[in-house]
C-alpha positions as CSV (number, residue, x, y, z in Angstrom):
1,X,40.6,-9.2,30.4
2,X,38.7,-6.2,30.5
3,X,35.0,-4.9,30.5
4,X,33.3,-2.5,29.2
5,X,29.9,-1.4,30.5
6,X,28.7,1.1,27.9
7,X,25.6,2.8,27.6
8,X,24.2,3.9,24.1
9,X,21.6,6.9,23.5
10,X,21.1,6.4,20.0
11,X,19.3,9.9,19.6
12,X,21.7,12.1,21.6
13,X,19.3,13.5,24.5
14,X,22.3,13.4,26.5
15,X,24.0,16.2,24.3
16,X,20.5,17.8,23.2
17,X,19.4,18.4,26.7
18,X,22.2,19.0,28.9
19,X,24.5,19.8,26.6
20,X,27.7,17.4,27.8
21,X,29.6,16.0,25.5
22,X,30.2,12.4,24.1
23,X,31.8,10.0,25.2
24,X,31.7,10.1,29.0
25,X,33.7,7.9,30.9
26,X,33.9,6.9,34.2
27,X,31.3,6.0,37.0
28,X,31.5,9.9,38.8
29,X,30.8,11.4,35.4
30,X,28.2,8.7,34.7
31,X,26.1,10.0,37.5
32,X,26.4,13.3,36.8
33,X,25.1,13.0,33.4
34,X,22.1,10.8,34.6
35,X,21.4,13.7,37.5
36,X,21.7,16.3,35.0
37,X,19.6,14.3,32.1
38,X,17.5,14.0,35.3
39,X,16.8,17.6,36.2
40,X,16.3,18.7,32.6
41,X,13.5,15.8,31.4
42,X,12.6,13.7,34.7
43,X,10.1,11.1,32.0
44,X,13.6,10.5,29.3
45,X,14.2,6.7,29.5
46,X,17.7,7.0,28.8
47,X,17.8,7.9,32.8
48,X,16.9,4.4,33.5
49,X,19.3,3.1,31.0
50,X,22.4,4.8,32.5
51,X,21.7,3.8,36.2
52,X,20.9,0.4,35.1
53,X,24.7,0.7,33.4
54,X,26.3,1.8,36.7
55,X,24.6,-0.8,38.7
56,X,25.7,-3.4,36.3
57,X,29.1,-1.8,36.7
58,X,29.2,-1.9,40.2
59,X,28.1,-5.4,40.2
60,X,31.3,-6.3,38.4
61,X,33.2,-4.2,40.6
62,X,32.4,-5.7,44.0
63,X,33.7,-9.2,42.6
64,X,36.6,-7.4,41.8
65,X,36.3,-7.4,38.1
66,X,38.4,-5.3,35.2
67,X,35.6,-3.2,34.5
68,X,34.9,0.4,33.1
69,X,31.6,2.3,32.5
70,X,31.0,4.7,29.6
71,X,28.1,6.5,27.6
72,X,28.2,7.1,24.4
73,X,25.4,9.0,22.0
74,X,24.5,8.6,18.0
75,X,22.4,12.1,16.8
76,X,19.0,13.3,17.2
77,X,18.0,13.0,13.6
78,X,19.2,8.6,14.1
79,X,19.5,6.7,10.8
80,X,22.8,7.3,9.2
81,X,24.3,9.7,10.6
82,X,23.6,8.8,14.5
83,X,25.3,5.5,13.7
84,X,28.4,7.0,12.0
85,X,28.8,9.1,15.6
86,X,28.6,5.8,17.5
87,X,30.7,4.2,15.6
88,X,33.2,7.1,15.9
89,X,32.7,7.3,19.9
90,X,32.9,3.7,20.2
91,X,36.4,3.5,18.4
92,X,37.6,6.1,21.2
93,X,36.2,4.6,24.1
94,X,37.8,0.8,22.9
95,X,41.3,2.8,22.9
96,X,40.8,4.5,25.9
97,X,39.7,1.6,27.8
98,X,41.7,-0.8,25.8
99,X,38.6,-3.3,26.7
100,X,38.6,-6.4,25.3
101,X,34.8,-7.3,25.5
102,X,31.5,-5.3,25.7
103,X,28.1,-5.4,28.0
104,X,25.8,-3.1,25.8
105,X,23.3,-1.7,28.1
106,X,20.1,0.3,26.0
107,X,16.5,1.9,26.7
108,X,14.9,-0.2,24.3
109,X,14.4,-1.9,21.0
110,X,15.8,0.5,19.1
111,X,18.8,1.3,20.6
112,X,20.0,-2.5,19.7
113,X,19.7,-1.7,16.1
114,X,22.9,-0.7,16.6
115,X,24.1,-4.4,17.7
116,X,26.3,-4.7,14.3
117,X,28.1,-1.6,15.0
118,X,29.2,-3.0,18.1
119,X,30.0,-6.5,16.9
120,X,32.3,-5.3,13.8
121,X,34.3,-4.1,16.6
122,X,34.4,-6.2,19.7
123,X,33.2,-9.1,21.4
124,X,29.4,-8.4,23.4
125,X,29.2,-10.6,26.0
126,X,25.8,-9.8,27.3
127,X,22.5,-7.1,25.7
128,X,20.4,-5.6,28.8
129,X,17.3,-3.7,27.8
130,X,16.4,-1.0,31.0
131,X,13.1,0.3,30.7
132,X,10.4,1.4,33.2
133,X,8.2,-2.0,33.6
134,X,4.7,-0.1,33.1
135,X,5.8,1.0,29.8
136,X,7.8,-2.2,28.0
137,X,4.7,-3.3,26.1
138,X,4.1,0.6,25.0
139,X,7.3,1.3,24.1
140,X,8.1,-2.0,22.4
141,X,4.5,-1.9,20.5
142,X,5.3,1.4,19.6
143,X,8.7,0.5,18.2
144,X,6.5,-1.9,16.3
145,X,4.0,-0.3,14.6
146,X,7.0,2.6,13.6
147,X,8.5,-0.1,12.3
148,X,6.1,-1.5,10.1
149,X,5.0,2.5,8.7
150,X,8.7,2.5,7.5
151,X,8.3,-0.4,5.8
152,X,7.2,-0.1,2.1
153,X,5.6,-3.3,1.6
154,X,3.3,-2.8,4.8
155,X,3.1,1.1,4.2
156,X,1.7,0.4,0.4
157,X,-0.6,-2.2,0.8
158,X,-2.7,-1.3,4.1
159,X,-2.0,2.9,4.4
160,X,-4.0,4.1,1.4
161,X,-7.3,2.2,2.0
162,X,-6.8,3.5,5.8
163,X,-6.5,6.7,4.3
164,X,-9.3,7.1,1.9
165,X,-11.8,5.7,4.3
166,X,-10.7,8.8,6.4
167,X,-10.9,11.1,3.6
168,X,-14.1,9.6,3.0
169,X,-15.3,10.2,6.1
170,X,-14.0,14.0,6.1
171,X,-16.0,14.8,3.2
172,X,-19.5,13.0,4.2
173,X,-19.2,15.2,7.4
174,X,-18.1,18.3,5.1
175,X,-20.7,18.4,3.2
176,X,-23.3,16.2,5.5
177,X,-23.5,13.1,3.9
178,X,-23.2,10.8,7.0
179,X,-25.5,8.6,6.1
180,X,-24.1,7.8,2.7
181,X,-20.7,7.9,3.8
182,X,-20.7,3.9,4.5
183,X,-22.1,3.0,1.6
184,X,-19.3,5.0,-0.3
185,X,-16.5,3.5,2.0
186,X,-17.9,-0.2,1.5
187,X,-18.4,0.4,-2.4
188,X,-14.8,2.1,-2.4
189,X,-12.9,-0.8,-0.3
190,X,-14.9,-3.4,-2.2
191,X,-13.3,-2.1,-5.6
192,X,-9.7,-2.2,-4.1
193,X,-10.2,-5.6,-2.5
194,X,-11.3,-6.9,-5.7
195,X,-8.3,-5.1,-7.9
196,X,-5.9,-6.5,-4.7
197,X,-7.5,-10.0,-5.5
198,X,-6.6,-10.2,-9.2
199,X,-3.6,-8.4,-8.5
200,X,-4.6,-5.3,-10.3
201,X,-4.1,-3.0,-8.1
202,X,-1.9,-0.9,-10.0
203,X,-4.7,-0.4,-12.7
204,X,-5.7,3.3,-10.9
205,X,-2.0,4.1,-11.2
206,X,-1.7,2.5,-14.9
207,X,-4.9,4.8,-15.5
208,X,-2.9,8.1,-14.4
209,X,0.1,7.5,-16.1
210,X,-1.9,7.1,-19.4
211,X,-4.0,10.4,-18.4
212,X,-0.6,11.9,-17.8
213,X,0.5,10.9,-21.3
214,X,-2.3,11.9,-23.1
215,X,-2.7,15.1,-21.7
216,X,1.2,15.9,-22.5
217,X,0.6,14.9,-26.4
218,X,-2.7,16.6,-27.0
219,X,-4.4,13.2,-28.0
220,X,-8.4,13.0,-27.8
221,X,-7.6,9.5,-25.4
222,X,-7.3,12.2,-22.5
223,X,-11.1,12.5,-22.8
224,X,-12.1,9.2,-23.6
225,X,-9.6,7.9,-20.1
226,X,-12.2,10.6,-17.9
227,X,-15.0,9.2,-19.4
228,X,-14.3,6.0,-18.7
229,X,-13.2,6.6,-14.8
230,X,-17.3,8.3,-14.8
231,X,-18.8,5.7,-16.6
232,X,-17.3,3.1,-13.5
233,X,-18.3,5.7,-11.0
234,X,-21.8,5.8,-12.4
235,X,-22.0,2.2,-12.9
236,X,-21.1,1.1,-9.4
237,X,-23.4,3.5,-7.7
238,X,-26.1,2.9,-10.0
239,X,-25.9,-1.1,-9.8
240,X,-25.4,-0.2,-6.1
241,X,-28.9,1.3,-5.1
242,X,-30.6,-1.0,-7.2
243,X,-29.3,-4.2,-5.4
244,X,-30.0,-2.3,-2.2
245,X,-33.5,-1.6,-3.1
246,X,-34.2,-5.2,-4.5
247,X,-32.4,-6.3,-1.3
248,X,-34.8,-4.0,1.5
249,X,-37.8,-5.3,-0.7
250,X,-37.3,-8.9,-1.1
251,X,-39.0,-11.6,0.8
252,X,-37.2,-12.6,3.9
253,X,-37.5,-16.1,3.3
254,X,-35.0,-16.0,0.4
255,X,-32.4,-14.7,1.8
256,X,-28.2,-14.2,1.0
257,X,-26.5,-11.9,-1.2
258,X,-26.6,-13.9,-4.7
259,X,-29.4,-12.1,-5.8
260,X,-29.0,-8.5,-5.0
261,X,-25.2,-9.2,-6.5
262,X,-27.5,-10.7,-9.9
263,X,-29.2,-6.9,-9.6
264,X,-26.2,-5.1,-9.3
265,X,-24.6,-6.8,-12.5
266,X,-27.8,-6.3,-14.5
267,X,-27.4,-2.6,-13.5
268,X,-23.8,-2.0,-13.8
269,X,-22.8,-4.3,-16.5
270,X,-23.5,-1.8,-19.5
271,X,-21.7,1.0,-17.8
272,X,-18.8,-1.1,-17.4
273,X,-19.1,-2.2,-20.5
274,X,-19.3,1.4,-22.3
275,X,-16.2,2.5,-19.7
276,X,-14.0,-0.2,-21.9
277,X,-15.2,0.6,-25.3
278,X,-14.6,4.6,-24.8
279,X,-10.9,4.3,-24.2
280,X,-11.2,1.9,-27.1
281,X,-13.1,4.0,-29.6
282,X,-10.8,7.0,-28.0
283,X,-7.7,5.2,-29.8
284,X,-9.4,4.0,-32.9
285,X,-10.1,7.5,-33.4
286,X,-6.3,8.6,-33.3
287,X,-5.8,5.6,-34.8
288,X,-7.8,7.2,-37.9
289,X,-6.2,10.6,-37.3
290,X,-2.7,9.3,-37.9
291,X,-3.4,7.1,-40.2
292,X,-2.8,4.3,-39.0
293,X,-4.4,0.6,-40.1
294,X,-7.4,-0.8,-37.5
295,X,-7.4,-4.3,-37.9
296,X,-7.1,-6.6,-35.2
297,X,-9.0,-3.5,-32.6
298,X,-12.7,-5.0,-34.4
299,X,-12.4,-8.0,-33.1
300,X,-12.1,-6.5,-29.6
301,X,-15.1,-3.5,-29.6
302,X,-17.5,-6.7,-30.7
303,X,-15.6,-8.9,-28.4
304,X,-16.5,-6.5,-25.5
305,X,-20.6,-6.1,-26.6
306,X,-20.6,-9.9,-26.6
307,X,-19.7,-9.9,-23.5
308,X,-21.4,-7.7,-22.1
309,X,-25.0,-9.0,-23.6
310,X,-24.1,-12.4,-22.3
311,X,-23.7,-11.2,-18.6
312,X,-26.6,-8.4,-18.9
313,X,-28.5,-11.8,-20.3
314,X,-27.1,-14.2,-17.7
315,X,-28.5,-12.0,-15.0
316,X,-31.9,-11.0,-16.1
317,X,-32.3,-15.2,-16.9
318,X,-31.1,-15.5,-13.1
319,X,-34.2,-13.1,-12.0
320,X,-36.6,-14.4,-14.3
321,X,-36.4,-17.6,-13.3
322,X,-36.6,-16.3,-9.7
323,X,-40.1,-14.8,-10.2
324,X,-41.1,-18.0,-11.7
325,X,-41.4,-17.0,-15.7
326,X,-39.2,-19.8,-17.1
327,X,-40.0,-19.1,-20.9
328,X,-38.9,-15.8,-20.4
329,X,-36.1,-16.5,-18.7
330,X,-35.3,-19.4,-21.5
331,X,-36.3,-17.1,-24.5
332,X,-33.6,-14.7,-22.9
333,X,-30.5,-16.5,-22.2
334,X,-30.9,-18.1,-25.4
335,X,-31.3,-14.9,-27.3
336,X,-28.0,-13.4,-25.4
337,X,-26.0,-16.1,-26.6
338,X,-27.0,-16.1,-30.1
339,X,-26.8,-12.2,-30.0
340,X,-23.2,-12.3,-28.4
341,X,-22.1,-15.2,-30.8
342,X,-23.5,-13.5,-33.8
343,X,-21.3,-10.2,-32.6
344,X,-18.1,-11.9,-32.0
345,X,-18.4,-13.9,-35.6
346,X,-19.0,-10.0,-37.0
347,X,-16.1,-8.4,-35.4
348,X,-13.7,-11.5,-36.7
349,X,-15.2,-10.7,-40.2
350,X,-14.6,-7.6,-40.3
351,X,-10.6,-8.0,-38.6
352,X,-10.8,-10.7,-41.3
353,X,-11.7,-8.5,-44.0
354,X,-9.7,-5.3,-43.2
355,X,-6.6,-7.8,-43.1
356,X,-7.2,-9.3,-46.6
357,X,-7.7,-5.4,-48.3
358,X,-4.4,-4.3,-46.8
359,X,-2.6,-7.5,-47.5
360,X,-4.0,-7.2,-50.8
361,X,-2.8,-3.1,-51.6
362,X,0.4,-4.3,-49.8
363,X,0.9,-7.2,-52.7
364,X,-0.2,-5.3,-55.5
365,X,2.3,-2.2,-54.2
366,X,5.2,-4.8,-53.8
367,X,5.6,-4.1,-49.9
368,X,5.6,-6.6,-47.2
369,X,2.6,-5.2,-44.5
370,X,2.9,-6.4,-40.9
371,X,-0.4,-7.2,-39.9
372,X,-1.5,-6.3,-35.8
């Protein structure tokens, strides 16, 4: 039964720096390639690995083993194509050497990605990692973190926040704005947490794509979809300094976040509100312009107003009652849910009524009308 020690440089410094070709066998022509490798970068860790193969080797050797030594090397640009060369030099070395099993011998994590390559061919009877003890942790951290970049999943979720906070940062120094720049990061990471946490976060991208759209057909929703992105913008900042100020300026004996978050609604609410109902009036309007039947989009524009009077009125009940006006606050909350109620009942009447006139033309014209 016969050994084979073998040596794998899965990006090809062997052949990139000293310029000796693949596969080398033998223990002579070993050493010579790790003197060479050597001489030309004295800090490559394949150096390591290929002494740490010919010690192994002559290991085996002094208990009078059937062993043989060999390097082989993948290609400088990896993936793919470096395997497809190991694979190839591998086959050669197995006929030359007519081994029957395999100690794989590597400079790191890396170079065992190419452990199926190996075991599609032969047996492995053993894996040794050579590396210079002061960097293992480095290089296997390293090998790591590259590994987690590459991965999509990792890559999509936790790179772009990473990188907007930086760009961030760039332009507060750019155009000296340091001291807002944290406020902008929080209010900008807050946003993307909160999209992540109702799994939304593909509504930015969603937003494009239709901005995209509209500006390849010409349609008036183009506008409407900027309007709205500025309305949220203006809304956020706006609700934003006011909870800061009422926060600086409250008493300290109250305490927490629940009521500068009550300011910031109260604030923001109606921009938020009127960033919905732009896009909304945006495609009635096409709507009208090609002629098409508005029915069930009434419901929705006094759907989205009743909403929005019922959180506007829900938060300035919450402060009114913290200053101690109870009436007030009463009178108000009440108010905002008649109001809402009152606009929800008038949007179903109208989606009600528009419904009944078309059904009715659609009747008396002998046509069958599918209602939205």
């Amino acid at each position: 039964m016969r050994t084979l020690v073998i040596c794998v440089d899965r990006d090809n410094d062997i052949g990139e720096k000293t310029g000796l070709e693949t596969p080398i066998v033998g223990r002579e022509r070993s050493i010579e390639a790790a003197t060479r490798l050597g001489l030309e970068d004295s800090e490559d860790s394949d150096i390591n690995a290929i002494f740490g193969a010919i010690k192994i080797y002559d290991d085996l050797k002094s208990r009078n083993e059937a062993v043989e030594i060999a390097l082989i090397a993948g290609d400088k640009n990896l993936g793919v194509d470096a395997d497809l060369k190991i694979g190839e030099e591998l086959d050669k070395v197995l006929t030359r050497t007519n081994a029957d099993s395999v100690i794989l011998v590597s400079d790191g994590a890396e170079d065992e990605a190419i452990i199926p390559i190996f075991q599609s061919r032969v047996k492995i009877d053993s894996v040794q990692r050579v590396v210079v003890r002061q960097s293992e942790p480095l290089e296997s951290t390293f090998y790591m973190m590259k590994k987690m970049i590459e991965d999509p999943k990792f890559s999509h979720t936790f790179l772009p926040p990473i990188g907007l906070i930086l760009f961030l940062l760039a332009l507060s120094l750019i155009f000296e704005l340091s001291d807002k720049a944290i406020g902008l990061i929080l209010g900008v990471v807050g946003i993307y947490i909160l999209l992540k946490g109702f799994g939304r976060e593909s509504l930015l991208k969603d937003l494009l794509e239709l901005i995209k759209l509209s500006l390849y057909s010409g349609r008036i929703s183009l506008v409407t979809y900027i309007a709205s992105v500025i309305f949220v913008l203006v809304g956020t900042f706006q609700g934003m300094a006011w909870s800061w100020d009422f926060y600086t300026n409250m008493p300290p004996e109250i305490g927490g976040f629940l009521l500068p978050g009550v300011v910031f609604v109260k604030y923001a609410i109606w921009w938020y509100v009127g960033a919905i109902l732009v896009p909304l009036c945006g495609k009635m309007m096409c709507m009208l312009i090609e002629g098409e039947l508005i029915v069930a989009h009434w419901t929705i524009l006094f759907s989205v107003i009743a909403s929005g009077i019922i959180v506007w009125g829900g938060s300035e009940g919450i402060l009114l009652l913290n200053e101690g006006n109870y009436p007030v606050a009463y009178q108000t909350l009440f108010l905002a849910l008649l109001g809402a109620i009152i606009l929800s009942l008038t949007g179903v009447k109208i989606s009600g009524y528009v419904r009944t006139i078309v059904s009715k033309e659609g009747r008396d014209m002998g046509l069958e009308v599918e209602e939205e």
